[in-house]
C-alpha positions as CSV (number, residue, x, y, z in Angstrom):
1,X,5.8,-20.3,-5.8
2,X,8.1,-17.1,-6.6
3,X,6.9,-13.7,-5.9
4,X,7.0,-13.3,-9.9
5,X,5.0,-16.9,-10.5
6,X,2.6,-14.8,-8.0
7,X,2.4,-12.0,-9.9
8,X,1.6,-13.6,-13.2
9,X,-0.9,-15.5,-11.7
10,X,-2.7,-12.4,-10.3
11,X,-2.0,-10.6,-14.3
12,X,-3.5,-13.7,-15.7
13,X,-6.7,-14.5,-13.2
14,X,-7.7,-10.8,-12.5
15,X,-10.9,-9.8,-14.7
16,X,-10.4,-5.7,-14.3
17,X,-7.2,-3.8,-13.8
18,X,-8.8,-3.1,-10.4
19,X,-9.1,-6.7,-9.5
20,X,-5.9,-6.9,-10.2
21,X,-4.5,-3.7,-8.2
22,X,-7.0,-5.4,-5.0
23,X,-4.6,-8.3,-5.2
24,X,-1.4,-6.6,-6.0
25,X,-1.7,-4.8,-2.8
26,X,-3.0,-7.6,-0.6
27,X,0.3,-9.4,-1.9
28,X,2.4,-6.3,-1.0
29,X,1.0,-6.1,2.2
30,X,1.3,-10.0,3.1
31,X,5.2,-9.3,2.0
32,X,6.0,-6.5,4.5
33,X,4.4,-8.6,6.8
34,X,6.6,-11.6,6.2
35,X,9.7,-10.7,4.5
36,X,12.4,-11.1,6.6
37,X,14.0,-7.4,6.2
38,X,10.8,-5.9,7.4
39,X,9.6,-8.1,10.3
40,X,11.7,-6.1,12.9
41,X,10.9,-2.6,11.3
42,X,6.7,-2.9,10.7
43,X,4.0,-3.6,13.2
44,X,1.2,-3.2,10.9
45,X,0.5,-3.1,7.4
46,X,-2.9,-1.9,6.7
47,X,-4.3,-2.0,3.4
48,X,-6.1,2.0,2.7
49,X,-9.3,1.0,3.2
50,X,-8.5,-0.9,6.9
51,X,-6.7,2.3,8.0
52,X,-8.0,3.3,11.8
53,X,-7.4,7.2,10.6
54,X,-8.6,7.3,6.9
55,X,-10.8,9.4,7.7
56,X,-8.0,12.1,8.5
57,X,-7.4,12.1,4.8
58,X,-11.2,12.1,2.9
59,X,-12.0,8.8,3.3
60,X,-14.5,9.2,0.0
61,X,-11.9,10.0,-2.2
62,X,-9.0,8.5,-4.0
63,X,-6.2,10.0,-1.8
64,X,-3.6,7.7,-3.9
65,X,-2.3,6.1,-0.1
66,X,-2.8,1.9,-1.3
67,X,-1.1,0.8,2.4
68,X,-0.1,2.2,5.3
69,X,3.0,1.0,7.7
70,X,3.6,1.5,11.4
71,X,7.2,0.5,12.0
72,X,8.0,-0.7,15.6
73,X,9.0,2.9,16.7
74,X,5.7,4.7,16.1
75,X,6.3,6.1,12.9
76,X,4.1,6.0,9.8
77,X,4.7,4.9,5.9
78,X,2.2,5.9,3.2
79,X,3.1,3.5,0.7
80,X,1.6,3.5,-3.3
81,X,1.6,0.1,-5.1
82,X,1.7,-0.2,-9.3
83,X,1.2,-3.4,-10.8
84,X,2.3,-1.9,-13.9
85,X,3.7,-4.1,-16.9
86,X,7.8,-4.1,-16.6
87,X,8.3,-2.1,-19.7
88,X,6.3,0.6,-18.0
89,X,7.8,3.9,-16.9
90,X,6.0,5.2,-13.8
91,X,5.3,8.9,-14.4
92,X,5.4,11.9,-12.2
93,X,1.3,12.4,-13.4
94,X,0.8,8.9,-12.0
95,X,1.9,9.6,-8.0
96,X,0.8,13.0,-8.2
97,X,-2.1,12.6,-5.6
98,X,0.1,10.2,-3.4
99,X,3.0,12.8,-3.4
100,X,0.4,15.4,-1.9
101,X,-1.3,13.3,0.3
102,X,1.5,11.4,1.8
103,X,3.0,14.7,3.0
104,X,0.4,15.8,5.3
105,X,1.0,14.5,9.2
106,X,-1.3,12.7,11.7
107,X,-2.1,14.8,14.8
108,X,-1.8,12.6,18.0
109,X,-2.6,9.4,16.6
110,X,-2.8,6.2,19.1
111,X,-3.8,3.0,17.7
112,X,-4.7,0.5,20.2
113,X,-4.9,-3.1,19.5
């Protein structure tokens, strides 16, 4: 199956637009994972909610972080995911709380495995 057969599936199957973004992001996350240009930069994909240092950020509120990365050097990427219809323009009002969030820094995180 494509990434796109995926995708329609998920559109098709989902029965809330949040049922639908749950899956979008678990798909995301499985290909960061697994797709080839990525398996020697990330560790770890987390979904949000899985994050060891959530907490950091105000764990009870939408902080608009869907995943988080760790590539192989330590670093971190807040990533957002849309599973927006293809004719869709992403506005500036939509990443708004990502953009804000994303930008703050972790203070002397270690995650052990």
């Amino acid at each position: 199956m494509t990434f796109y057969e995926i995708l329609n599936k998920y559109r098709n199957i989902s029965f809330s637009e949040r049922n639908k973004g749950d899956r979008f992001e678990r798909l995301m996350q499985s290909f960061l994972l697994t797709a080839p240009q990525y398996q020697a930069v990330l560790k770890d994909v987390w979904l949000w909610n899985e994050f060891p240092f959530r907490k950091d950020f105000g764990s009870g509120k939408d902080v608009g972080i869907d995943l988080v990365a760790r590539t192989f050097d330590g670093k971190y990427w807040a990533i957002q995911c849309k599973c927006y219809d293809s004719n869709t323009q992403i506005t500036k009002a939509d990443v708004d709380t990502f953009l804000s969030t994303s930008e703050k820094r972790f203070r002397n995180v270690v995650v052990k495995k």
